[in-house]
N, CA, C and O atoms as a GROMACS GRO file, in nm:
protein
  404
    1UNK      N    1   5.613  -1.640   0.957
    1UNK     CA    2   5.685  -1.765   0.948
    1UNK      C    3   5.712  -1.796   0.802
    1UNK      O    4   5.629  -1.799   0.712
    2UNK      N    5   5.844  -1.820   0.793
    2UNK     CA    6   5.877  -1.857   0.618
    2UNK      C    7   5.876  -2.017   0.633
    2UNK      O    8   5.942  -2.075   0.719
    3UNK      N    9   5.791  -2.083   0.537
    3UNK     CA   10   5.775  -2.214   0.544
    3UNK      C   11   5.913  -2.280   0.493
    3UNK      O   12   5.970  -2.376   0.545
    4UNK      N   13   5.953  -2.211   0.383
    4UNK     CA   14   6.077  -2.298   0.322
    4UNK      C   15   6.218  -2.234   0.454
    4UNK      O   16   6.323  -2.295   0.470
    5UNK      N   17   6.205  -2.189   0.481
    5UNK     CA   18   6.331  -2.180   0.628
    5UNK      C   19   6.330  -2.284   0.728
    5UNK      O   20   6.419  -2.353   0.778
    6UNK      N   21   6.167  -2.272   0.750
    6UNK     CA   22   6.140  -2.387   0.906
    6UNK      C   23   6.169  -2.502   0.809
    6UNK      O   24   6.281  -2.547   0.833
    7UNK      N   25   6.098  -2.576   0.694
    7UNK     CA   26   6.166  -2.677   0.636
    7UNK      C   27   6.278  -2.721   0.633
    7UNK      O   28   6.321  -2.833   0.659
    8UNK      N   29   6.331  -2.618   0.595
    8UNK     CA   30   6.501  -2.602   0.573
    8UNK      C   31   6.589  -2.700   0.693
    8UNK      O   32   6.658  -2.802   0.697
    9UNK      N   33   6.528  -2.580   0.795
    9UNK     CA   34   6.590  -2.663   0.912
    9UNK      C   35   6.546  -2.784   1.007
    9UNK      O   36   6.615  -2.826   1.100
   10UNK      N   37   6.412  -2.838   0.965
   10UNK     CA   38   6.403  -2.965   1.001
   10UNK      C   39   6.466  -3.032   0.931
   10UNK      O   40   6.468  -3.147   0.976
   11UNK      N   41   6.531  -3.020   0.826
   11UNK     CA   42   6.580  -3.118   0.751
   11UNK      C   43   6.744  -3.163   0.773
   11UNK      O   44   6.794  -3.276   0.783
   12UNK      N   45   6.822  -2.995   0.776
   12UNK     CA   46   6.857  -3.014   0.887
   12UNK      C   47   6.901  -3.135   1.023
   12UNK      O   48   6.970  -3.236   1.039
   13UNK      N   49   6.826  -3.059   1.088
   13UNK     CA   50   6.768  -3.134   1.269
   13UNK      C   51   6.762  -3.290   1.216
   13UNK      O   52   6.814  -3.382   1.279
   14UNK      N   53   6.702  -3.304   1.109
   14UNK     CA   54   6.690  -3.500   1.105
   14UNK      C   55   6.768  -3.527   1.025
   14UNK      O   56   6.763  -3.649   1.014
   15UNK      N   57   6.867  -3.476   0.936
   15UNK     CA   58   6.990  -3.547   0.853
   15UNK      C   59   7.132  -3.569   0.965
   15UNK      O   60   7.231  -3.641   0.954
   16UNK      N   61   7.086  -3.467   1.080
   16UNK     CA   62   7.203  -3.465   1.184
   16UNK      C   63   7.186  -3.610   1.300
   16UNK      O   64   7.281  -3.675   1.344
   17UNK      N   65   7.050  -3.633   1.327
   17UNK     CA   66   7.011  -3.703   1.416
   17UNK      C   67   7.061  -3.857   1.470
   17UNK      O   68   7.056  -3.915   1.579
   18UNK      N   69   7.119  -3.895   1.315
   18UNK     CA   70   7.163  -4.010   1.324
   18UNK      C   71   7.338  -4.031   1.419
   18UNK      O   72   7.385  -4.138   1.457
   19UNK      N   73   7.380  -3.935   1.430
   19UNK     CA   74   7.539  -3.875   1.479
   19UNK      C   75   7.486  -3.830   1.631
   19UNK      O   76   7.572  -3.812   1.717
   20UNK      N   77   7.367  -3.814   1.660
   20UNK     CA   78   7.347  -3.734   1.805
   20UNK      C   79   7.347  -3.841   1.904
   20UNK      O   80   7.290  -3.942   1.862
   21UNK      N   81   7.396  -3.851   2.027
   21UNK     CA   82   7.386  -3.889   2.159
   21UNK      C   83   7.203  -3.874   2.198
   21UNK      O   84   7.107  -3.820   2.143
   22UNK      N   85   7.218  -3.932   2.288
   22UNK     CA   86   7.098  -3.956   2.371
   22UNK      C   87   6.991  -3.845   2.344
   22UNK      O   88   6.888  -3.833   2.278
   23UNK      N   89   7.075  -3.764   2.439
   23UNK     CA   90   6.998  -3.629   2.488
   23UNK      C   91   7.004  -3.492   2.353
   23UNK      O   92   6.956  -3.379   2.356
   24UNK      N   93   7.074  -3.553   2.261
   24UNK     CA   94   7.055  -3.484   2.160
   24UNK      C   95   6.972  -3.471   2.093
   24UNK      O   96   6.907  -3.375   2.052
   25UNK      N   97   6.973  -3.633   2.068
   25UNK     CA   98   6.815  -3.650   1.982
   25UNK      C   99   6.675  -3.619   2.047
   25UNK      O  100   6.581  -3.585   1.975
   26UNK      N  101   6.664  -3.629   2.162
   26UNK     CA  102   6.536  -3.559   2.255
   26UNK      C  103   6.564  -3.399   2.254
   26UNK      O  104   6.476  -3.321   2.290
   27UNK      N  105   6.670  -3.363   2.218
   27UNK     CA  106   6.667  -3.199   2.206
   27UNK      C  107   6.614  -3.172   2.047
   27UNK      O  108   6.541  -3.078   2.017
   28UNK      N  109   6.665  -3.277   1.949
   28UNK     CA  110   6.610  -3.252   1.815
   28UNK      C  111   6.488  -3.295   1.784
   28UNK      O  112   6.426  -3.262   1.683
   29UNK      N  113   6.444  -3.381   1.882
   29UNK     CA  114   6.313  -3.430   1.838
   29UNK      C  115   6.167  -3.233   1.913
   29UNK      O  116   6.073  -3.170   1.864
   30UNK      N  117   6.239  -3.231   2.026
   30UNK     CA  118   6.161  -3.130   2.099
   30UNK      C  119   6.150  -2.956   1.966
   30UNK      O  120   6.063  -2.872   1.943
   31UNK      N  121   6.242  -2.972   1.931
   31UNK     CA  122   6.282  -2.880   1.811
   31UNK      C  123   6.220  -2.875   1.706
   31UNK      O  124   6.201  -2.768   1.648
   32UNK      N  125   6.179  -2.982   1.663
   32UNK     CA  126   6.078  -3.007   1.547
   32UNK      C  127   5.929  -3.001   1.574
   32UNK      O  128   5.845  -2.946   1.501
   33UNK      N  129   5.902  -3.077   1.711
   33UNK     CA  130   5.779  -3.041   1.792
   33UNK      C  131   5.755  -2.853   1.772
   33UNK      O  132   5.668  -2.790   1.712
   34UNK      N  133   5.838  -2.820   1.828
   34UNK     CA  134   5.810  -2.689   1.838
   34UNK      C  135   5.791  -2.624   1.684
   34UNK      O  136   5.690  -2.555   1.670
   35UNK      N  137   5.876  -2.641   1.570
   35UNK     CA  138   5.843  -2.605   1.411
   35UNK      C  139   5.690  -2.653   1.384
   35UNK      O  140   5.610  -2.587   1.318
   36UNK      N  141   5.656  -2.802   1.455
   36UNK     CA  142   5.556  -2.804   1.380
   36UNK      C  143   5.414  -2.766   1.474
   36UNK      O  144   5.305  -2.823   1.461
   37UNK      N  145   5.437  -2.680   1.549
   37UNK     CA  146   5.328  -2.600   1.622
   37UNK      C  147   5.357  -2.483   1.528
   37UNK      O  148   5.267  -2.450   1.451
   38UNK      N  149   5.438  -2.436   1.528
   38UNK     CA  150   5.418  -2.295   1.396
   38UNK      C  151   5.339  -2.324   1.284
   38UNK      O  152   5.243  -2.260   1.243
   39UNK      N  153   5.395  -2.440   1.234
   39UNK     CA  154   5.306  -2.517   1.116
   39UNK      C  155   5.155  -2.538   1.177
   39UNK      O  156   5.069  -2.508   1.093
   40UNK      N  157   5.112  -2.573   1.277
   40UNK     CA  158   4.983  -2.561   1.300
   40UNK      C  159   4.882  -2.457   1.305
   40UNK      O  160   4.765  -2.464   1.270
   41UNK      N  161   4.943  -2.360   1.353
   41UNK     CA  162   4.908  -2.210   1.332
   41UNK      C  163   4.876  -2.143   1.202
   41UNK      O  164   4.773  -2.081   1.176
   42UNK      N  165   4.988  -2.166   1.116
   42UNK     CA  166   4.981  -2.136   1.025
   42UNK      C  167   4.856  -2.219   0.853
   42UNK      O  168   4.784  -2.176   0.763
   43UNK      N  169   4.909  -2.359   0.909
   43UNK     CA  170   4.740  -2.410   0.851
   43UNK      C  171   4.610  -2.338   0.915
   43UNK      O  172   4.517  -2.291   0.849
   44UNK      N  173   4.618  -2.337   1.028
   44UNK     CA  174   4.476  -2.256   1.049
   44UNK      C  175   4.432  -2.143   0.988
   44UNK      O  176   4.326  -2.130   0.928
   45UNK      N  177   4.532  -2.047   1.009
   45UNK     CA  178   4.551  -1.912   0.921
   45UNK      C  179   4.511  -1.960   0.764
   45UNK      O  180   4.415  -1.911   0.704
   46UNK      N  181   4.575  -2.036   0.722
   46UNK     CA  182   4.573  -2.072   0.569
   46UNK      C  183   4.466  -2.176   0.544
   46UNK      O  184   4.478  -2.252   0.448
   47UNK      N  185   4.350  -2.185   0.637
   47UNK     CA  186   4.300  -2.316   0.610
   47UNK      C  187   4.344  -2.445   0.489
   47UNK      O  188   4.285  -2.490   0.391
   48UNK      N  189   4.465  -2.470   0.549
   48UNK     CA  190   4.466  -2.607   0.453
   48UNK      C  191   4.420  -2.737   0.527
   48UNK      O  192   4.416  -2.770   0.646
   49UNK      N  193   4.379  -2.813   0.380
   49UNK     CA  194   4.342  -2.907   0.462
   49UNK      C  195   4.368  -3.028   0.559
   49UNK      O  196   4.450  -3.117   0.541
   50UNK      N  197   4.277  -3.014   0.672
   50UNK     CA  198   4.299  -3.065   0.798
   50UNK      C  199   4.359  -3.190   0.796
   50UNK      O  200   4.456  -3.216   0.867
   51UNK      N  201   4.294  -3.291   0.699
   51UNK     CA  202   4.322  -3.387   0.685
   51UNK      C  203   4.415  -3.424   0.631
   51UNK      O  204   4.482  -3.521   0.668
   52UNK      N  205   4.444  -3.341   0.512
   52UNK     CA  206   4.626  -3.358   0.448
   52UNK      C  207   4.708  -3.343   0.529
   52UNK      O  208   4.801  -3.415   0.565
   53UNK      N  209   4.669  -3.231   0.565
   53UNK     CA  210   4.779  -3.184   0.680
   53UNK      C  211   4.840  -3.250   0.796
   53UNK      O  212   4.959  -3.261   0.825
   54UNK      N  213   4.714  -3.298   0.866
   54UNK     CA  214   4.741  -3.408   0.966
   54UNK      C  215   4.821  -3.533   0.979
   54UNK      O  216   4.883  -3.578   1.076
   55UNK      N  217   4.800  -3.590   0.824
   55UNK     CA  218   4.834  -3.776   0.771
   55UNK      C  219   4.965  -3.700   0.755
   55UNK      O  220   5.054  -3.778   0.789
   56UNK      N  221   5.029  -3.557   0.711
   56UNK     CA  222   5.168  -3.544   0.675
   56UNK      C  223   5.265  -3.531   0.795
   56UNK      O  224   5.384  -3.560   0.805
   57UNK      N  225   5.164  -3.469   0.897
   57UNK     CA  226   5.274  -3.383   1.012
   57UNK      C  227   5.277  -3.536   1.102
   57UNK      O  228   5.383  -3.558   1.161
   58UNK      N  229   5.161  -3.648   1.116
   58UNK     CA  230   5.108  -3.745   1.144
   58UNK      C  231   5.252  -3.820   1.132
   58UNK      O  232   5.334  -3.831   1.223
   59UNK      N  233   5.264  -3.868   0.996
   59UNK     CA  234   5.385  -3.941   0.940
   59UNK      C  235   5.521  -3.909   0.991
   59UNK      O  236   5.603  -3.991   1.030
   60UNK      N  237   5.540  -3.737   0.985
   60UNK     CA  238   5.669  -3.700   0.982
   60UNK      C  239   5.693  -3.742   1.157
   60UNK      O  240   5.775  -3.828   1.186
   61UNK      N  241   5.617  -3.676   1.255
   61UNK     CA  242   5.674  -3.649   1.374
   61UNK      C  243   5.659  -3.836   1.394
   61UNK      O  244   5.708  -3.860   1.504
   62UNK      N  245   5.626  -3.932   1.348
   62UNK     CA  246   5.606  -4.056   1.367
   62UNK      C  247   5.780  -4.117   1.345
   62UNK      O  248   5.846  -4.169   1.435
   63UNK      N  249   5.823  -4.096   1.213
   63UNK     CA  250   5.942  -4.125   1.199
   63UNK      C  251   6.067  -4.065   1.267
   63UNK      O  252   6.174  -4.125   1.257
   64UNK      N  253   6.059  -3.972   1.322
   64UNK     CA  254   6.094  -3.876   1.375
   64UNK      C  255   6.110  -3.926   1.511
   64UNK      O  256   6.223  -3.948   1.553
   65UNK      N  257   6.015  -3.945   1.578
   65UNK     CA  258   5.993  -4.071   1.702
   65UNK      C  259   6.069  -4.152   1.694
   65UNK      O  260   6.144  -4.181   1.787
   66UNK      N  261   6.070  -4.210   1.585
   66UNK     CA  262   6.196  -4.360   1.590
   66UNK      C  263   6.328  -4.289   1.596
   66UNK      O  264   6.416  -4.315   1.679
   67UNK      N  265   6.336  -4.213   1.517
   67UNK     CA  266   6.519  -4.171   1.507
   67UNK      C  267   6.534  -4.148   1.636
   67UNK      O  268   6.619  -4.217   1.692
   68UNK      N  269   6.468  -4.062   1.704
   68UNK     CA  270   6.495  -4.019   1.837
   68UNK      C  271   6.468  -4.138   1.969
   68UNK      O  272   6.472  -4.103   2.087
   69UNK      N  273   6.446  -4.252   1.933
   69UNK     CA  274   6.467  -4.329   1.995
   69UNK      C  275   6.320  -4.364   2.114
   69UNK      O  276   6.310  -4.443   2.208
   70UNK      N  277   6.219  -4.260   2.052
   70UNK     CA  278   6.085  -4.262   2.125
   70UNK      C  279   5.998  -4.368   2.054
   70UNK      O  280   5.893  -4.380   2.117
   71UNK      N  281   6.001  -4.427   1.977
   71UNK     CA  282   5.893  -4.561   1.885
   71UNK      C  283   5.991  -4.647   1.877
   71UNK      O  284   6.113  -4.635   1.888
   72UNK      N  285   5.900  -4.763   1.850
   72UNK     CA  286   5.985  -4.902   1.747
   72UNK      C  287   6.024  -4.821   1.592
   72UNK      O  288   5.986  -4.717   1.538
   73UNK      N  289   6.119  -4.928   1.556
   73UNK     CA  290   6.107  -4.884   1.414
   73UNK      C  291   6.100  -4.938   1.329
   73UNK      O  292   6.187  -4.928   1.242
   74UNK      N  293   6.009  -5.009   1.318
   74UNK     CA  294   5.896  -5.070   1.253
   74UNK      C  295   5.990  -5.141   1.123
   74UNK      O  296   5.964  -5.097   1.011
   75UNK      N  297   6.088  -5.239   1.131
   75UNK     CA  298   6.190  -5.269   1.011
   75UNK      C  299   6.285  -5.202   0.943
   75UNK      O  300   6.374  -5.241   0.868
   76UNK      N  301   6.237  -5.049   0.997
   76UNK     CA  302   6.373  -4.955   0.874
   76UNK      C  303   6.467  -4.954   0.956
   76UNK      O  304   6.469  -4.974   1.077
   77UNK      N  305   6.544  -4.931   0.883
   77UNK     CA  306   6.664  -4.862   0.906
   77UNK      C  307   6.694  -4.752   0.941
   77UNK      O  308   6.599  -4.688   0.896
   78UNK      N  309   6.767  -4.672   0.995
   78UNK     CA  310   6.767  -4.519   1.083
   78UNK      C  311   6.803  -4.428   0.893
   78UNK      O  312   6.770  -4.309   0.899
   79UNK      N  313   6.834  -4.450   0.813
   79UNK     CA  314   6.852  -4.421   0.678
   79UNK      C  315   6.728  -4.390   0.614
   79UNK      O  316   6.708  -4.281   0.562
   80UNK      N  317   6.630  -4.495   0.615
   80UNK     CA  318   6.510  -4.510   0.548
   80UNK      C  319   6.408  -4.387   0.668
   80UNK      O  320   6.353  -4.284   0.629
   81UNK      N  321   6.407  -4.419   0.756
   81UNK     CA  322   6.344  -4.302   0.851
   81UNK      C  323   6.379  -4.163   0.828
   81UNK      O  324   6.292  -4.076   0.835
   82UNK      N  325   6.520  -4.131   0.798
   82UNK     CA  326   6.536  -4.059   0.779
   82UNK      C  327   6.498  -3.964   0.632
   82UNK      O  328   6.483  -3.842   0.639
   83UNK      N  329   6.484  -4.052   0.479
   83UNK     CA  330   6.462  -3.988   0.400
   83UNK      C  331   6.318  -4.036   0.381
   83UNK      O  332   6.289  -4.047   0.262
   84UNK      N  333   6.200  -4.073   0.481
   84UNK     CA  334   6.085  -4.092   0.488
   84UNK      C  335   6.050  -3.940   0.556
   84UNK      O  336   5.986  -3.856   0.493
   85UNK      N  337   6.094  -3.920   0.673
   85UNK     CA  338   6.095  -3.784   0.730
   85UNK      C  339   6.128  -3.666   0.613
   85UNK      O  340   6.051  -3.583   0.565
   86UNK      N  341   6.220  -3.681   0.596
   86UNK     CA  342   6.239  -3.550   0.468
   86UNK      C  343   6.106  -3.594   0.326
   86UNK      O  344   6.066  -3.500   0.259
   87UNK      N  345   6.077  -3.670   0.310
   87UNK     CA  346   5.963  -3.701   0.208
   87UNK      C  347   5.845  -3.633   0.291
   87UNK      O  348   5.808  -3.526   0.242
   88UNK      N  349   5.790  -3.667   0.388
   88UNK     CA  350   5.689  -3.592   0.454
   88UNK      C  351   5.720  -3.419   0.458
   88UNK      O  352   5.623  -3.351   0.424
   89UNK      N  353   5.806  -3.369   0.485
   89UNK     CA  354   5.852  -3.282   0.500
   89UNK      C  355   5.822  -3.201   0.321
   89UNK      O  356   5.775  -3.088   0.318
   90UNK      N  357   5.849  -3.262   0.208
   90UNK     CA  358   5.836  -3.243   0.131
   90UNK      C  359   5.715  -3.207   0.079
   90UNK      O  360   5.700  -3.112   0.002
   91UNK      N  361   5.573  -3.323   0.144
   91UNK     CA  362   5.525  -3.303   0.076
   91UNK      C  363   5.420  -3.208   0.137
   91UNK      O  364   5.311  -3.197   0.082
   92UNK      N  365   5.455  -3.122   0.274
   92UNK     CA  366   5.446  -3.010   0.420
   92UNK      C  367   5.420  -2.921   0.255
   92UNK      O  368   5.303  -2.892   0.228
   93UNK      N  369   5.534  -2.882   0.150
   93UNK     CA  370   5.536  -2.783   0.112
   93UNK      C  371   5.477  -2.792  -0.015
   93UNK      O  372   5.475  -2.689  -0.083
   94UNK      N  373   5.432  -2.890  -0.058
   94UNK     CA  374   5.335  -2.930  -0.213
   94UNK      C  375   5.214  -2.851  -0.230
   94UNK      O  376   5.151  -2.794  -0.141
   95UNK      N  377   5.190  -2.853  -0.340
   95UNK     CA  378   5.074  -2.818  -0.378
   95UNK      C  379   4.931  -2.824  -0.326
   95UNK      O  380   4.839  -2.742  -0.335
   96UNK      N  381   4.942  -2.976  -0.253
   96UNK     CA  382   4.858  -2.999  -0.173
   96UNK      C  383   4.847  -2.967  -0.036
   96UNK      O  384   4.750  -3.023   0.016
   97UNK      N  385   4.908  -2.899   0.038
   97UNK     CA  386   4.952  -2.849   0.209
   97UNK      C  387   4.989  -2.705   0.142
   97UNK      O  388   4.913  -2.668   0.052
   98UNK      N  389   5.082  -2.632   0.171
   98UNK     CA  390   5.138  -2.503   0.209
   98UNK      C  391   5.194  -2.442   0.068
   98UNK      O  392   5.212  -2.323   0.039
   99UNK      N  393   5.213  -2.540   0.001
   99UNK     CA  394   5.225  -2.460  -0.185
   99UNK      C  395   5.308  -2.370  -0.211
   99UNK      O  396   5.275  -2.262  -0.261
  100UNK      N  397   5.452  -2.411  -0.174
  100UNK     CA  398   5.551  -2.327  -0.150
  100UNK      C  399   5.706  -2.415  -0.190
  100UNK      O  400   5.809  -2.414  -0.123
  101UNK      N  401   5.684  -2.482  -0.313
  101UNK     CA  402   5.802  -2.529  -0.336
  101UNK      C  403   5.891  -2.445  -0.411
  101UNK      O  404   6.005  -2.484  -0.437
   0.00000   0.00000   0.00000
């Protein structure tokens, strides 16, 4: 699994989300679910830590929820969710998680 590809294309999947129909966004939200089970695998393999790891993938699939129309959204804006999601996503590949910027 290349981390900066699967990144790539969640980013992708949630810059598009805001333009998708219903059943789109439950196809993009299921899509990212699935990236970030690779990502789970792959922390294990790499023991990073659990807890970074968690509060990041925690955050992302959270905002991610709202765009797709599965949470409240808690005051933002579908804009602000969106470059909150790509910030989590960001920081998936920091120094601190997967270390692959």
């Amino acid at each position: 699994m290349n981390v900066n590809l699967c990144t790539k294309k969640m980013k992708t999947i949630i810059a598009s989300i805001q333009t998708q129909n219903e059943i789109e966004k439950l196809q993009s939200y299921g899509a990212i679910v699935s990236i970030m089970e690779l990502f789970d695998d792959l922390a294990e393999i790499l023991a990073v830590s659990e807890d970074i790891y968690q509060q990041y993938k925690t955050s992302l699939l959270w905002h991610c929820q709202v765009l797709c129309g599965l949470e409240e959204a808690a005051g933002l804006d579908e804009a602000s969710h969106v470059e909150a999601a790509c910030e989590e996503i960001r920081k998936l590949k920091s120094v601190h998680c997967f270390n692959c910027n």
